[in-house]
N, C-alpha and C positions, 0 to 999 in steps of 0.2 A: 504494500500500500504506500501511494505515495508521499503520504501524509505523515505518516509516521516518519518515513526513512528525513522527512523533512525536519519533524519535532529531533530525530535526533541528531541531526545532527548540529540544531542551534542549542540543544542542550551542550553535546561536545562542546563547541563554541565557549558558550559561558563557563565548562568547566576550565577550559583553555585559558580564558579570560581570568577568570580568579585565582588561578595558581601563578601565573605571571605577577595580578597584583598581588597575591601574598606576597611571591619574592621579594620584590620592590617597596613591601612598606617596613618604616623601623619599626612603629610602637609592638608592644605584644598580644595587647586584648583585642586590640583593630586583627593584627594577623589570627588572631583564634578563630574572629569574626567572621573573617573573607574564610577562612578554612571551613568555616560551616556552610557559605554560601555553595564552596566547591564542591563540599559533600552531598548536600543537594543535589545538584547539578550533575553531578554524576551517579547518582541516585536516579537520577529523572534516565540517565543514557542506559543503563544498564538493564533498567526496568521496562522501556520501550527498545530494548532492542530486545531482548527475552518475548517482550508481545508480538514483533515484526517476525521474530521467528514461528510463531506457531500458524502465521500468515501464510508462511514458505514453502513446509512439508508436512507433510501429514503421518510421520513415523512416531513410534512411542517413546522413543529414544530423545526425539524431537521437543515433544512435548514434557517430558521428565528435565531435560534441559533449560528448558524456554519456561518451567515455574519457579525452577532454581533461581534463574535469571531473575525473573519476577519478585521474587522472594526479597534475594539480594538489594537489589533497587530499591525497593517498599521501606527496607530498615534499612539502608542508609539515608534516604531522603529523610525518613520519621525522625532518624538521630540528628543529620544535619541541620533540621528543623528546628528541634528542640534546643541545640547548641545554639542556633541562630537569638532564637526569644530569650536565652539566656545573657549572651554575650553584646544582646544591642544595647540595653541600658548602661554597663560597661564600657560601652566602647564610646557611645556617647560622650560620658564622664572625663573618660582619656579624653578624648579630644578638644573636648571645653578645658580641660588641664593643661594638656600639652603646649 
């Protein structure tokens, strides 16, 4: 589907995008920050690319793989997420500080 192969890869993109700016920023709780936004992000990549797979082929193999996938994605984005809600009033903080 082509929609997907779309979603993933501006999710790629943005995990691309975040792990550059983590590199490049100094403070710490900012970097923990973008590090959650990354985990997301590839959260989102792994979880729709696990869904684009069960679009593809139709083996058991396929689809025991492609929930794995699914799986993966699901809790990293949930953890990424939860890091994010954590880390923004934090980061805030730094930045008013710094």
């Amino acid at each position: 589907m082509p929609v997907l192969v779309i979603l993933i890869t501006i999710s790629f993109s943005f995990y691309l995008f975040y792990k550059i700016k983590y590199v490049r920023s100094k403070r710490p709780i900012e970097r923990r920050w973008i590090s959650s936004k990354s985990s997301i992000a590839l959260g989102l990549f792994v979880g729709l690319f696990g869904l684009n797979q069960l679009f593809l082929n139709g083996n058991t193999i396929t689809y025991i793989i492609a929930a794995i996938f699914i799986l993966l994605g699901a809790f990293s984005a949930i953890n990424g997420l939860k890091a994010y809600k954590h880390y923004l009033p934090l980061a805030a903080d730094e930045a008013k500080n710094y």
